[in-house]
C-alpha positions as CSV (number, residue, x, y, z in Angstrom):
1,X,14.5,-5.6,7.1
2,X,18.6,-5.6,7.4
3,X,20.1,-6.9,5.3
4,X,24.7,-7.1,5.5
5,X,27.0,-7.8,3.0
6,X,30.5,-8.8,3.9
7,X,32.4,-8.0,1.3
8,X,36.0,-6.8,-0.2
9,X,36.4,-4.3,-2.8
10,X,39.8,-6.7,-4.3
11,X,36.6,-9.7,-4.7
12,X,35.8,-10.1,-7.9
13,X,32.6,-12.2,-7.1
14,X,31.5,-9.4,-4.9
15,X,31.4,-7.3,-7.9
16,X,29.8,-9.6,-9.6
17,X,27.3,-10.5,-6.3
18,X,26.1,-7.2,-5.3
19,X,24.8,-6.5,-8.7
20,X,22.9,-9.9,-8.8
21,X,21.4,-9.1,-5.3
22,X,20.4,-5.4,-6.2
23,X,18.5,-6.6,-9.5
24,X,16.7,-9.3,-6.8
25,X,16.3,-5.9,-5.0
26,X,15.0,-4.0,-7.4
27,X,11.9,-6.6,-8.2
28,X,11.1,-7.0,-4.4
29,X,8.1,-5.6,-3.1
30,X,9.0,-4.4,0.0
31,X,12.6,-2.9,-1.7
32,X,11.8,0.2,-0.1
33,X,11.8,-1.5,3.9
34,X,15.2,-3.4,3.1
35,X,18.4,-1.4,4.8
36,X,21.5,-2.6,3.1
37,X,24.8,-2.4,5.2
38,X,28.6,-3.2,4.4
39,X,30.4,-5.0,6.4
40,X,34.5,-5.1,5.9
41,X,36.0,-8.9,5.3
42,X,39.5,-8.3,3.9
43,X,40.9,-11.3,1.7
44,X,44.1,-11.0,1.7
45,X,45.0,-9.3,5.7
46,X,48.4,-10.2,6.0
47,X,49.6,-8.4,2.8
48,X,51.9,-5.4,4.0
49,X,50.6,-1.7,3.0
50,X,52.5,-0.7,-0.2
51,X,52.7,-4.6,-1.3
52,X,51.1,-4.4,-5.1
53,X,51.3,-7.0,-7.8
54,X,49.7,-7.8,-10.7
55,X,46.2,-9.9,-10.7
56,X,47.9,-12.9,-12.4
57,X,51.0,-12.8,-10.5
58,X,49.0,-12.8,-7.4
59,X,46.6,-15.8,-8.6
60,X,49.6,-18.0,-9.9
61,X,51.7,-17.5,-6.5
62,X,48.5,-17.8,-4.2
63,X,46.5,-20.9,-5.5
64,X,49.7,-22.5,-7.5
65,X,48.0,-21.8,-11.2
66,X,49.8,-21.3,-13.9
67,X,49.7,-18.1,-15.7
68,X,47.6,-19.4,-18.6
69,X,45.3,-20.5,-16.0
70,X,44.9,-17.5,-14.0
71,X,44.1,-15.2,-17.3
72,X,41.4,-18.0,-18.0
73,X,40.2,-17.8,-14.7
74,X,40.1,-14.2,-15.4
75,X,38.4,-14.3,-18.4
76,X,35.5,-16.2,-17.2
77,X,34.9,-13.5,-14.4
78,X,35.0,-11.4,-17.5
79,X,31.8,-12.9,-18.5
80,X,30.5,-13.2,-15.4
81,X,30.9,-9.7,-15.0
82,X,29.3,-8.5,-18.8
83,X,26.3,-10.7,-18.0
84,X,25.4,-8.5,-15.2
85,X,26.0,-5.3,-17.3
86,X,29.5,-4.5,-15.3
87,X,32.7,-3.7,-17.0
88,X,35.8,-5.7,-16.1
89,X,39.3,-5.2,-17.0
90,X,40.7,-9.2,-17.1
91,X,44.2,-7.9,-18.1
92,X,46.5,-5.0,-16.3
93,X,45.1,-4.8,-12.8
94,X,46.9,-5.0,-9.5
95,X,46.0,-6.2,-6.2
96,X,46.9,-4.8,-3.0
97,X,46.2,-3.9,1.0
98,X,42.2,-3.2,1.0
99,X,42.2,-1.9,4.7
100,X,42.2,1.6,4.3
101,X,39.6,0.9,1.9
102,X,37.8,-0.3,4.1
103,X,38.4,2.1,6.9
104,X,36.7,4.9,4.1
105,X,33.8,2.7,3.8
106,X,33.0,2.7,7.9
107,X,33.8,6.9,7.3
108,X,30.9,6.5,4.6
109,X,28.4,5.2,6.8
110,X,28.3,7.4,9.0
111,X,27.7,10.0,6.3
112,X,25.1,7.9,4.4
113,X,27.2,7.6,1.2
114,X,28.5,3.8,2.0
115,X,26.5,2.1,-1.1
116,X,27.9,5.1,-3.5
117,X,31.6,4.5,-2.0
118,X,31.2,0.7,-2.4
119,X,30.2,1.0,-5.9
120,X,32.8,3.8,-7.3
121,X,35.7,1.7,-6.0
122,X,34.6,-1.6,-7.6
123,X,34.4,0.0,-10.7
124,X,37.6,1.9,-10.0
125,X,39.4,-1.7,-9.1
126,X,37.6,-3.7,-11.6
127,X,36.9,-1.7,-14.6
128,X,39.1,1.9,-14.5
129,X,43.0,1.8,-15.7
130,X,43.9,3.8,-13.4
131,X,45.2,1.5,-10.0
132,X,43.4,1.8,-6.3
133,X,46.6,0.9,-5.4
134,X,49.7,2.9,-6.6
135,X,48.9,6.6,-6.8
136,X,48.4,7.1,-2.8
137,X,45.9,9.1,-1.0
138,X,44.9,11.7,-3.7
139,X,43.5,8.6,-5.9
140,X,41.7,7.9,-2.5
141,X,40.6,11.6,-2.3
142,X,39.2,11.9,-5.4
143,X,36.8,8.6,-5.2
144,X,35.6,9.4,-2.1
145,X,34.9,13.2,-3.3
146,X,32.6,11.0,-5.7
147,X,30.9,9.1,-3.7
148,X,30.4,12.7,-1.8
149,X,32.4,12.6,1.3
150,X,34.0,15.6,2.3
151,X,38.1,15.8,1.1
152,X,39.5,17.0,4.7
153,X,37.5,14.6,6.5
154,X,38.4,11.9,3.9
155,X,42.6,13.0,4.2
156,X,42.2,13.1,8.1
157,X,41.0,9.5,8.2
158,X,44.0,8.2,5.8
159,X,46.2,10.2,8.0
160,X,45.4,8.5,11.2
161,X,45.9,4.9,11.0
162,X,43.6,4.3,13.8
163,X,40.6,6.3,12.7
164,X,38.1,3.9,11.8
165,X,40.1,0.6,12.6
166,X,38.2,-1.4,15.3
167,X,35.2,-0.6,13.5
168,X,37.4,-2.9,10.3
169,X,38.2,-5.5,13.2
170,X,34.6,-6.0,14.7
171,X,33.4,-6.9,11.3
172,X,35.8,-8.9,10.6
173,X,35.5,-10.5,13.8
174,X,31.8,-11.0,13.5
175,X,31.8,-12.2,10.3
176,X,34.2,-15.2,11.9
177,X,31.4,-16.0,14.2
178,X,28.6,-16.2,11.7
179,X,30.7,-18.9,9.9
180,X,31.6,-16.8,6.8
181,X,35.0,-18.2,5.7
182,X,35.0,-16.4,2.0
183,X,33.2,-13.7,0.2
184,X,30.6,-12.1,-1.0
185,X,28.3,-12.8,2.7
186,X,24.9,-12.0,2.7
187,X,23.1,-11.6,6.0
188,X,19.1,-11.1,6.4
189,X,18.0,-9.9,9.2
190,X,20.7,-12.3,11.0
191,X,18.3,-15.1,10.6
192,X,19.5,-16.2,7.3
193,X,22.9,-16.5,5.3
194,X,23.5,-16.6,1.5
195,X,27.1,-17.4,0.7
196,X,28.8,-16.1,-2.8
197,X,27.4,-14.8,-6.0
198,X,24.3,-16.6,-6.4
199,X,21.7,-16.0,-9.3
200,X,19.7,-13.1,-8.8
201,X,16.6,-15.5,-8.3
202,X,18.2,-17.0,-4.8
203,X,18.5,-13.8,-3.9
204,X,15.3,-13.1,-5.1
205,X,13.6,-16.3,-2.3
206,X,16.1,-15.3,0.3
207,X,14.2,-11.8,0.9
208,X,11.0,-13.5,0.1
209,X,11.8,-15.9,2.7
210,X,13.0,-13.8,5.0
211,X,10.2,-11.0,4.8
212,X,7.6,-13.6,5.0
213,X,9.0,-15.2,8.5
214,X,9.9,-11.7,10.4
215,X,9.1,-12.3,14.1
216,X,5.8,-10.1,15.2
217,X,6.5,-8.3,18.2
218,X,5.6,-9.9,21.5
219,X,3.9,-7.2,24.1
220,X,5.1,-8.5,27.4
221,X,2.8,-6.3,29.3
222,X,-1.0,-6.1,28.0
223,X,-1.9,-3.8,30.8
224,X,-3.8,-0.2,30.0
225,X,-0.2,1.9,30.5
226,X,0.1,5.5,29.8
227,X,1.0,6.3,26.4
228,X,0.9,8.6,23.7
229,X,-0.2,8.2,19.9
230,X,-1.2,10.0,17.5
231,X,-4.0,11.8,18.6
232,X,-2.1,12.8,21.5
233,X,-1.2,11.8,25.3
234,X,-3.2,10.3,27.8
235,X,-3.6,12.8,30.6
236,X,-3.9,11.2,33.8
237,X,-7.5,12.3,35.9
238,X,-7.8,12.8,39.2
């Protein structure tokens, strides 16, 4: 079973959502058959590259809150994010352009280090002093290096705005046609859609759910046609 997660690494309830769905994970039976994919969904598109403000300054501006309301919104996020074990900075971080994040994660894929590069630059955004944003490519560099990606390859695809860019559109794209309008998106084997951080238990009846009502294969042909298996071909007589 697939299962996708739209997702943006400047979401706080993705943070927060990914580690409620991996502990509904990590109690599933069939953990082991369940392929988990990232999808890009970037929040904030239309922010120019190099454009960096602070959390709260963003919040106020975007959603007209007043500062004391955006630290209290941060604050409770906070929580959120201690009760799920995660540490999360609710004062001193910036926010800024996420698509050459996101162009990284597609690099990661391919390598089979996407889950690791998703995870180092939450905790990088969300709990690290150190900004995603503001120290260029080598901050870049050195994540993915983490995560295990190789540094030239990493480089080459920051130096080339185009490397890895249609791959950030189609998701985005597709995610507009399965109806998700926000983040965290959870896909299951495109037959059902959890939206947000839910409790690890809806997470938890989602897979259940969709485990339990996988399609069996329909043979369209039950004829006796040549095959092989595993105790070998069938050799045709004459």
């Amino acid at each position: 079973m697939r299962v996708e997660i739209w997702s943006d690494i400047a979401c706080p309830w993705c943070y927060v959502g990914k580690a409620r769905f991996e502990k509904a994970l990590a109690a599933f039976p069939h953990r082991d058959q369940v392929e988990v994919v990232h999808r890009s969904f970037e929040l904030d598109p239309g922010r120019a590259e190099g454009d960096v403000q602070p959390v709260i300054t963003m919040l106020s501006r975007k959603y007209g809150l007043s500062e004391e309301q955006a630290r209290a919104g941060e604050d409770n996020l906070g929580a959120q994010a201690a009760a799920e074990g995660l540490a999360y900075r609710t004062r001193g971080r910036d926010h800024g352009n996420t698509f050459d994040l996101h162009r990284l994660l597609h690099l990661a894929k391919e390598h089979g280090r996407q889950d690791e590069l998703v995870q180092i630059l939450y905790r990088a955004n969300f709990a690290e002093e150190r900004s995603l944003f503001t120290e260029g490519d080598d901050r870049l560099v050195e994540l993915a290096v983490e995560a295990g990606l190789d540094a030239d390859a990493v480089r080459a695809v920051l130096a080339d705005p185009a490397a890895y860019a249609d791959e950030v559109r189609a998701d985005e794209r597709e995610a507009a046609e399965l109806g998700a309008n926000g983040v965290p998106f959870f896909v299951l084997d495109r037959r059902y859609g959890v939206s947000g951080a839910q409790p690890a238990e809806v997470f938890a009846q989602a897979l259940t759910q969709a485990w339990g009502e996988r399609s069996p294969l329909t043979l369209l042909d039950q004829g006796d046609g040549d095959a092989c298996g595993p105790d070998g071909c069938a050799v045709p007589q004459h």
